[in-house]
C-alpha positions as CSV (number, residue, x, y, z in Angstrom):
1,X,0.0,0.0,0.0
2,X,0.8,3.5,-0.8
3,X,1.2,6.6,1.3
4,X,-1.1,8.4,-1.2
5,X,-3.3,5.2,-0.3
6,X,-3.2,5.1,3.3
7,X,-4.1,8.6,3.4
8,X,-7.3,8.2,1.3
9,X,-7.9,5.4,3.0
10,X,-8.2,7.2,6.5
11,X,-9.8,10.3,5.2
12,X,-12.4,8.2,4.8
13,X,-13.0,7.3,8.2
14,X,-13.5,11.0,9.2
15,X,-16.9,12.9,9.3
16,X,-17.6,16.5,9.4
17,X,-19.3,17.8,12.7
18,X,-19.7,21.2,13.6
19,X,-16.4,22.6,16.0
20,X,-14.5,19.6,15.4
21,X,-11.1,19.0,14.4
22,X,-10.2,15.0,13.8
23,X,-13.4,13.6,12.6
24,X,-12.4,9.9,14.2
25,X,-14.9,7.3,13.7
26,X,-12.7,4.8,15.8
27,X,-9.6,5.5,17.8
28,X,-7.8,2.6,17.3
29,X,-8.8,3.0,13.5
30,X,-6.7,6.7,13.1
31,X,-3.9,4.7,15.5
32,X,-3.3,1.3,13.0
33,X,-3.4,4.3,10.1
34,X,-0.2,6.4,11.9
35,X,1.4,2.8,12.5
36,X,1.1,1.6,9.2
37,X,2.2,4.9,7.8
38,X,5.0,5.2,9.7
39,X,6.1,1.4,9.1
40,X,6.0,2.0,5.4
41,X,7.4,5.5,5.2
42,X,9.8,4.8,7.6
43,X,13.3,7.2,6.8
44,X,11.4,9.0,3.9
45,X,9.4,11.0,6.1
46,X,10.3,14.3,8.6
47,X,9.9,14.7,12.4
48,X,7.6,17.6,13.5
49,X,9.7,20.8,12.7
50,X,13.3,18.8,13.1
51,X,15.3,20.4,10.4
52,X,14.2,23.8,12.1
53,X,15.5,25.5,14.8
54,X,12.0,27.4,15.3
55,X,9.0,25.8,17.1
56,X,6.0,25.2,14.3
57,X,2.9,26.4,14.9
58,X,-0.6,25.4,13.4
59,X,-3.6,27.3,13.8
60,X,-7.2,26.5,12.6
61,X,-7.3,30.3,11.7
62,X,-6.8,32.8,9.0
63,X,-4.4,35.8,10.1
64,X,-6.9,38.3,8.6
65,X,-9.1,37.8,11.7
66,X,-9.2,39.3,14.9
67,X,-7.9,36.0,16.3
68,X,-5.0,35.5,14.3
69,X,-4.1,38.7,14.3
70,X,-3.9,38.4,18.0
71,X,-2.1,35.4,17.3
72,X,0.6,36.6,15.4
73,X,1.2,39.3,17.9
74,X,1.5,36.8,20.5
75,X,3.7,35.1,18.7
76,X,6.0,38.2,17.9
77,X,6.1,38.8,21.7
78,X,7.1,35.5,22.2
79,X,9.6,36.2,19.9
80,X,11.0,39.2,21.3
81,X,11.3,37.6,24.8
82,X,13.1,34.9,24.0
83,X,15.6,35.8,21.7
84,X,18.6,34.2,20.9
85,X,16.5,31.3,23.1
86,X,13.7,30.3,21.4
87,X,11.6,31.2,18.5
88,X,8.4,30.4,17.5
89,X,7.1,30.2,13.4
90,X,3.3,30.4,13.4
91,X,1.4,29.2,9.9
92,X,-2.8,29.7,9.6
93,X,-4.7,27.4,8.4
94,X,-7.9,28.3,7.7
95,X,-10.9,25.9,8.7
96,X,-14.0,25.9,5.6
97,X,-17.1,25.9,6.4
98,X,-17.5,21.9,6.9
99,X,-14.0,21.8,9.2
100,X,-11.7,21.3,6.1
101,X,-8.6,22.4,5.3
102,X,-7.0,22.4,9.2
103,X,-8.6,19.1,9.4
104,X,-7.3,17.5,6.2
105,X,-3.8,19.1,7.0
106,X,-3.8,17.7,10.2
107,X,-5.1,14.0,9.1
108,X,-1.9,14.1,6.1
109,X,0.2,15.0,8.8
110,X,-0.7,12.3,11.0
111,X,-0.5,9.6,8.1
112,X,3.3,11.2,7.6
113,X,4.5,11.9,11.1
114,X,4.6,15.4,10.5
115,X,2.8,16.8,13.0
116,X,4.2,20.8,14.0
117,X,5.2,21.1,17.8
118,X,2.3,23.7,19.0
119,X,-1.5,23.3,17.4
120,X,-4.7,24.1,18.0
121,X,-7.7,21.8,18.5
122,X,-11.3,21.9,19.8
123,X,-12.1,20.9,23.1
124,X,-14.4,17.9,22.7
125,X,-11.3,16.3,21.1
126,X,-9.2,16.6,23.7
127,X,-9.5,12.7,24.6
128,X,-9.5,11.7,21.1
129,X,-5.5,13.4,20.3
130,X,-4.9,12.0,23.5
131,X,-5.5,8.4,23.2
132,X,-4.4,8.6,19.7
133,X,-0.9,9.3,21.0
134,X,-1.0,12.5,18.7
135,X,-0.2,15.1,22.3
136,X,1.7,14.6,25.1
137,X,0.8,16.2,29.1
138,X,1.8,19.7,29.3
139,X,1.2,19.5,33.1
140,X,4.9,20.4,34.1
141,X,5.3,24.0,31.8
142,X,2.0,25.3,32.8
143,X,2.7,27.9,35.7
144,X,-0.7,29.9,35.8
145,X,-2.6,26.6,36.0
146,X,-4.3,27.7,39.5
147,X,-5.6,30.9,37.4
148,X,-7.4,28.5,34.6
149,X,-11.5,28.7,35.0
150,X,-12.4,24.6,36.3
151,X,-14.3,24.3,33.0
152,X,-10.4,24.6,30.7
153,X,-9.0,22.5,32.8
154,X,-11.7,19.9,32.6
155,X,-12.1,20.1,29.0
156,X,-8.1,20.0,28.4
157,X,-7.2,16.8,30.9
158,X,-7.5,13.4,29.8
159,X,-6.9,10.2,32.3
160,X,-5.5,12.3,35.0
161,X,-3.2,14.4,32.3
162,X,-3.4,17.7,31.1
163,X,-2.7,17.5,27.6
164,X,-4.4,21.2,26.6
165,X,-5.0,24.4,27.2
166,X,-7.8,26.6,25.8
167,X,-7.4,30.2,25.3
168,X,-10.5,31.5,25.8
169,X,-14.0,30.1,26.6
170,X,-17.4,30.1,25.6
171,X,-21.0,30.0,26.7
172,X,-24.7,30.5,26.0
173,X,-27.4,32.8,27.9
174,X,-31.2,33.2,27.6
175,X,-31.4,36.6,25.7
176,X,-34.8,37.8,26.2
177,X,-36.5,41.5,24.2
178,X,-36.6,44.1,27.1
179,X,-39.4,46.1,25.4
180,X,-41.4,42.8,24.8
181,X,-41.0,41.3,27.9
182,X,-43.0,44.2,29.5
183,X,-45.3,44.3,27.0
184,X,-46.1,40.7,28.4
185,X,-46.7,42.7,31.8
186,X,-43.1,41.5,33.1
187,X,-41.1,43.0,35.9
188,X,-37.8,43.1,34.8
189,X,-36.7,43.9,38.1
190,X,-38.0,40.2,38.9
191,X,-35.8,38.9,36.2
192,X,-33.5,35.9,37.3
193,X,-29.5,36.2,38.1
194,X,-26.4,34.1,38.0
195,X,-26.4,34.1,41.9
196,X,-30.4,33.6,42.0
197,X,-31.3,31.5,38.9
198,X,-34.3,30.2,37.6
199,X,-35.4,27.0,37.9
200,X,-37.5,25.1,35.2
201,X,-40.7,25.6,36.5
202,X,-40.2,29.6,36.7
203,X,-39.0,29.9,33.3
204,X,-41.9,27.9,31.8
205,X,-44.5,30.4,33.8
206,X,-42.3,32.8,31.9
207,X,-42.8,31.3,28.0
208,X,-46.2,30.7,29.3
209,X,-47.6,34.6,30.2
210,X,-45.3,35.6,26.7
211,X,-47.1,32.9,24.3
212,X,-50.6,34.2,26.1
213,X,-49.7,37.3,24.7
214,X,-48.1,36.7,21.6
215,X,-50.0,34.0,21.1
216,X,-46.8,32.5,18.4
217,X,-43.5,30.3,19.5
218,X,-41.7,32.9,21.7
219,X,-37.9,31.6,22.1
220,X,-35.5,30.5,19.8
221,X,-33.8,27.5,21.1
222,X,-31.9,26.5,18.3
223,X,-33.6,23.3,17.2
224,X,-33.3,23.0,14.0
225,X,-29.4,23.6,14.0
226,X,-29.0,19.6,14.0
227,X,-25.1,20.0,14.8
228,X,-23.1,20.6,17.7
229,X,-25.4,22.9,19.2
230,X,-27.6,20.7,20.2
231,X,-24.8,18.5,22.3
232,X,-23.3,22.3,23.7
233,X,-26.4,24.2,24.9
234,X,-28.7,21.2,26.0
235,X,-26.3,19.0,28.2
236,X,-26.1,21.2,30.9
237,X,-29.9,20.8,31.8
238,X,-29.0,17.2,32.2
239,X,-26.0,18.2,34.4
240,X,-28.0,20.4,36.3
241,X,-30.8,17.7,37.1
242,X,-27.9,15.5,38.3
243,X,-27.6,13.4,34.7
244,X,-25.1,12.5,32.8
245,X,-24.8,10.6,29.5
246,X,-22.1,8.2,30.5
247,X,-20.7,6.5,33.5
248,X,-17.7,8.4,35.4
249,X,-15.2,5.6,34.0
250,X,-16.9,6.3,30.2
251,X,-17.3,2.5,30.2
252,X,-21.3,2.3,29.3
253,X,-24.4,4.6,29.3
254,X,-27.2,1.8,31.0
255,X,-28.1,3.3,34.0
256,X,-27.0,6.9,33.5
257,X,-28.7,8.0,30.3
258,X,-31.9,6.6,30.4
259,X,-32.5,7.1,34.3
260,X,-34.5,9.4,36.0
261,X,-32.7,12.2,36.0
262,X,-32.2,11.9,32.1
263,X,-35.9,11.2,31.6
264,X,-36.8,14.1,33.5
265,X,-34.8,16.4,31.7
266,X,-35.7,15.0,28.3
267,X,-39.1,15.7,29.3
268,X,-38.5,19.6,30.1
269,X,-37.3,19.9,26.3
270,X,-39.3,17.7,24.9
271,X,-42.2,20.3,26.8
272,X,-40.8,23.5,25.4
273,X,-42.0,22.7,21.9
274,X,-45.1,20.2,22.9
275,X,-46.6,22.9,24.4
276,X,-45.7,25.7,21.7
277,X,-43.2,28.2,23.2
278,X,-40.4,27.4,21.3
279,X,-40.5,25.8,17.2
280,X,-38.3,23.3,15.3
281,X,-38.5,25.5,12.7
282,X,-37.5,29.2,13.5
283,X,-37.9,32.2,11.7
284,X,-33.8,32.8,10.9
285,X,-32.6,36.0,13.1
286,X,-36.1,36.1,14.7
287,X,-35.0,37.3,17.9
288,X,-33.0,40.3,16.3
289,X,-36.2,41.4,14.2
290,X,-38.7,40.8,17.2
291,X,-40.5,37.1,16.5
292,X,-39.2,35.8,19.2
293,X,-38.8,37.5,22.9
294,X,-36.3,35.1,23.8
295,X,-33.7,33.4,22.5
296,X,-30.6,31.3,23.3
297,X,-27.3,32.3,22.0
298,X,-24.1,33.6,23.4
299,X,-21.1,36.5,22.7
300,X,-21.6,35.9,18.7
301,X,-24.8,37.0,19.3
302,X,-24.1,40.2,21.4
303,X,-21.6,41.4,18.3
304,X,-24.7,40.2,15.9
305,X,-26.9,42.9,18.3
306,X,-24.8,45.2,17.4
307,X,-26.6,45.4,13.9
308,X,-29.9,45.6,15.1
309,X,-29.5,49.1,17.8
310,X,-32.7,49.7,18.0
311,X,-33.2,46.3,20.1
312,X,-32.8,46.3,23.7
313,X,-32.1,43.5,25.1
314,X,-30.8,41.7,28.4
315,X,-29.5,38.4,29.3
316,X,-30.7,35.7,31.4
317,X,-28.7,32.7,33.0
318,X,-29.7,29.0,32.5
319,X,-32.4,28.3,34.0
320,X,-31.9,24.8,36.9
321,X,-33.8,21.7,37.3
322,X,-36.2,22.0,39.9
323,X,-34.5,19.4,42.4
324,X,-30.7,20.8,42.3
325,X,-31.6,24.6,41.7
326,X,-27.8,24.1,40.4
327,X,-26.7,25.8,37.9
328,X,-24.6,24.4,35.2
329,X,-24.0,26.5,31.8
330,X,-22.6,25.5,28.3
331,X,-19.1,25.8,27.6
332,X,-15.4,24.8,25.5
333,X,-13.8,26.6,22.6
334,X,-10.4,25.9,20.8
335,X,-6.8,24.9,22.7
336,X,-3.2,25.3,22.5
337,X,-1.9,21.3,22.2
338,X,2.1,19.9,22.1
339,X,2.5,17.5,19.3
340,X,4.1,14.1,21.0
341,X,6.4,13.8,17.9
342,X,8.0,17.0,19.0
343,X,11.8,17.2,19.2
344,X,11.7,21.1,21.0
345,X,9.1,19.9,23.7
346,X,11.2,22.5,26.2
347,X,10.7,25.2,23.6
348,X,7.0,24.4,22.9
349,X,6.1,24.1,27.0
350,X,7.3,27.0,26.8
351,X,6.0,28.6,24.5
352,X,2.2,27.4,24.9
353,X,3.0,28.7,28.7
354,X,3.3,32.5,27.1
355,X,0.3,32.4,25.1
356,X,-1.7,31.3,27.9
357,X,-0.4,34.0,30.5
358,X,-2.8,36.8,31.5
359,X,-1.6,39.1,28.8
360,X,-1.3,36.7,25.9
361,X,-5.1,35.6,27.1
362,X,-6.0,39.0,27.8
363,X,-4.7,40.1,24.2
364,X,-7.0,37.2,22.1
365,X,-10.1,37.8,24.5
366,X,-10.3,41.5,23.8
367,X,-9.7,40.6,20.6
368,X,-12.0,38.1,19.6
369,X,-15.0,39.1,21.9
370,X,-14.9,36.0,23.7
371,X,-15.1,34.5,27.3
372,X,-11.8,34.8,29.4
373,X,-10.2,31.1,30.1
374,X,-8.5,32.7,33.3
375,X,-9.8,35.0,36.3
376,X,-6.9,37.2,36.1
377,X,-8.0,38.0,32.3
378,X,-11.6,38.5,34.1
379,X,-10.2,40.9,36.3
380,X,-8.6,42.7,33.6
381,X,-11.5,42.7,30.8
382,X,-14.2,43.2,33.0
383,X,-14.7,46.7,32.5
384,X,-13.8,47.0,28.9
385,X,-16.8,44.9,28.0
386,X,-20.3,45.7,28.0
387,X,-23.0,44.6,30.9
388,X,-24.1,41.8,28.4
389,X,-20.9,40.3,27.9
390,X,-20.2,40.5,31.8
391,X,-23.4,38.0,32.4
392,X,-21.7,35.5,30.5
393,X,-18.3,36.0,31.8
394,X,-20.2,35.8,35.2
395,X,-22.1,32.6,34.8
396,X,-18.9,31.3,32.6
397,X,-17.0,31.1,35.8
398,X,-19.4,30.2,38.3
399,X,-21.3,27.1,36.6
400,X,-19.3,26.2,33.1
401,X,-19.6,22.6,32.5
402,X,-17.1,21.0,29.6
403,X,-18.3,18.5,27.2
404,X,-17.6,15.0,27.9
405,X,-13.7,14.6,27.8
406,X,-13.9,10.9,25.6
407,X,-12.5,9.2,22.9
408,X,-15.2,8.0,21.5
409,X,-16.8,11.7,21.8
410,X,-18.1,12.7,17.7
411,X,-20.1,9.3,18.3
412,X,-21.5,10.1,21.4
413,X,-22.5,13.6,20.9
414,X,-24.0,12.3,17.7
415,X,-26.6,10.4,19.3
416,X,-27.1,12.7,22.2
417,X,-28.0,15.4,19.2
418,X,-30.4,13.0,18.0
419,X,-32.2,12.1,20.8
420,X,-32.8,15.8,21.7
421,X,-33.9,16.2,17.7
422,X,-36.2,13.5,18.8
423,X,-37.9,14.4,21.6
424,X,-38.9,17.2,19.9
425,X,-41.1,15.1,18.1
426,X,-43.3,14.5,20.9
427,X,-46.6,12.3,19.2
428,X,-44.0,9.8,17.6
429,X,-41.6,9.7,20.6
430,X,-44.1,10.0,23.5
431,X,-42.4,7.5,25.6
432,X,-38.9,9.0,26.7
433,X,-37.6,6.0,28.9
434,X,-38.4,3.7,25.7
435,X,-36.5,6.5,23.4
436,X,-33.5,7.0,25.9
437,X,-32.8,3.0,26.4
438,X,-32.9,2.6,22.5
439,X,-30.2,5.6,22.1
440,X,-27.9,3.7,25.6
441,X,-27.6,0.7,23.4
442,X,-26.3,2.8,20.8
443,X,-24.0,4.7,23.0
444,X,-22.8,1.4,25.0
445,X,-22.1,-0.2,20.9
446,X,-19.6,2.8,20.9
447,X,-17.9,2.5,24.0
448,X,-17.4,-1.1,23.4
């Protein structure tokens, strides 16, 4: 077999999904690939960056944006600092619209063993790189780790190891129309807050009095984005009933997902559309032209605000289950990784410890308009964003929950999407417990 041929062959094996970066169907599948590869290729191909001094540097961005412009400057600091020590050569590569281009460099480069020292990847794929033997721990060069929010350093450790680091986070809030909401006869002094939350029951009575007055769907939940999304923003209700969707070793799903606490929480979403306050079907922007009084989003939405002025607008935490009143919030975004195959793992601890210190994080926050991975960078962007971007910092730090940190994780947020796709459909999927012990068989098929 070919190089050319292996590669084809283990493209194959990958699937787009929205935010991801290695598109594994199996593990051990991408691992035999690397093996094979290397056995067969073995002298003809390169190192990581060997034949250069500099560290290499792959990023899933292009340097026209605000990120990789940040970026670069990093990297420039970096550059001045260390001098005659260490440098640092940073290449974008821009991720399409379906997650090519990073992802089909990074898949050649595994096939050839030519993997850079310092790259970026999502969070959910943290476990995936990591079992793969594609990163190695960069426990021992982080020296801000006490600073890191719990949610990056839950999303970036794998088996008791932290293999990455994310620069920056993210998260989701219930954005709700001010002038609608008292049209609707609402107090918005009354209105719920990261330190007194909602729970389920309260924010139902609150779609409630709006659909008796609008008499229409009144939030945007984001159904029909069949995609990530719904894995990212409707986990943490499960998480805040006390759920989960896999045992704590990740060695099976019976038990956990299609228990009480999952049916229950099933049930509240499976509610929001049986009983018409939210649609699978949403008008596109209706919350920025005034269909919708609610709406969940997060900071991509604040800068799409922007466009509509004449909206005003607040933002609401999660709301809780009922029997916790805990609250747990969406979040994970993109991470600085060290490629095992690296020769300059000195120079690329080092260098991932720079861009994630206050100023580098500071720097790509301010930015990109995103959430702060660190409470020193909250400290320091906290009054150079507006009151809107505050609440999700705020809730960010107090209740951020990461994605499930497992190998097998495209799979399993694959059927998680679809069973939330499918209790919307509430006459064909009435029964939840039946519905959630048909998708633990398909999770437990993964697993095994």
């Amino acid at each position: 077999m070919k190089p050319d041929d292996i590669y084809s062959f283990c493209k194959q094996l990958h699937y787009p999904r929205w935010g991801g970066t290695i598109k594994m169907r199996k593990i051990w599948i991408s691992v035999v690939c690397a093996i094979i590869t290397s056995l067969i290729i073995a002298g003809c191909s390169q190192k990581g960056s060997s034949n250069d001094d500099a560290v290499s540097v792959w990023v899933h961005t292009s340097n026209e944006t605000p990120e990789g412009k940040a970026m670069q400057k990093i990297i420039d600091q970096f550059n001045e600092k260390y001098k005659g020590e260490y440098e640092a050569k940073i290449e974008f590569i821009p991720r399409s619209g379906s997650g090519g281009g990073y992802e089909d460099k990074i898949n050649a480069a595994l096939t050839t063993n030519t993997l850079p020292d310092v790259l970026t990847l999502d969070g959910p794929n943290t476990a995936a790189y990591a079992e793969a033997g594609m990163i190695a721990p960069i426990d021992e060069y982080l020296t801000n780790k006490d600073d890191l929010l719990p949610s990056i350093i839950q999303q970036g450790t794998y088996d008791g190891k932290m293999y990455a680091v994310g620069y920056s986070e993210s998260g989701v809030g219930v954005f709700y129309n001010k002038q609608m909401l008292k049209d609707a006869g609402v107090d918005l002094t009354t209105l719920p807050t990261v330190e007194n939350p909602w729970d389920w029951n309260q924010f139902i009575d609150l779609n409630e009095k709006l659909v008796k007055k609008f008499d229409r769907p009144v939030i945007d939940m984001g159904f029909n984005d069949k995609s990530e999304w719904l894995m990212y923003a409707f986990t943490p209700f499960l998480w805040s009933q006390g759920g989960n969707i896999v045992s704590e070793d990740g060695a099976t799903a019976n038990g956990v997902f299609n228990n009480e606490n999952a049916v229950k929480t099933m049930t509240f979403i499976q509610d929001m559309i049986k009983k018409g306050y939210s649609t699978i079907s949403p008008v596109d922007k209706g919350f920025n032209t005034g269909e919708y009084a609610l709406k969940f989003g997060g900071s991509w939405t604040i800068a799409e605000m922007e466009e509509y002025p004449d909206v005003e607008y607040g933002i609401m935490p999660y709301p809780t289950s009922p029997d916790t009143n805990k609250l747990v919030s969406p979040s994970g975004s993109w991470q600085y990784a060290m490629s095992a195959t690296s020769d300059k793992k000195e120079a690329a601890g080092t260098l991932i410890d720079f861009m994630t210190s206050t100023e580098s994080l500071t720097e790509i926050t301010l930015a990109n308009s995103v959430l702060p991975a660190a409470y020193s960078v909250i400290e320091e962007v906290k009054d150079k964003v507006s009151d809107e971007m505050n609440i999700l910092i705020e809730q960010n730090a107090a209740s951020a929950h990461a994605r499930p940190v497992l190998p097998e994780y495209p799979q399993v947020s694959r059927i998680f999407q679809q069973t939330v796709s499918d209790v919307t459909y509430y006459e064909e999927n009435a029964n939840i417990q039946t519905l959630l012990d048909d998708k633990v068989t398909q999770i437990d098929k993964v697993l095994k």
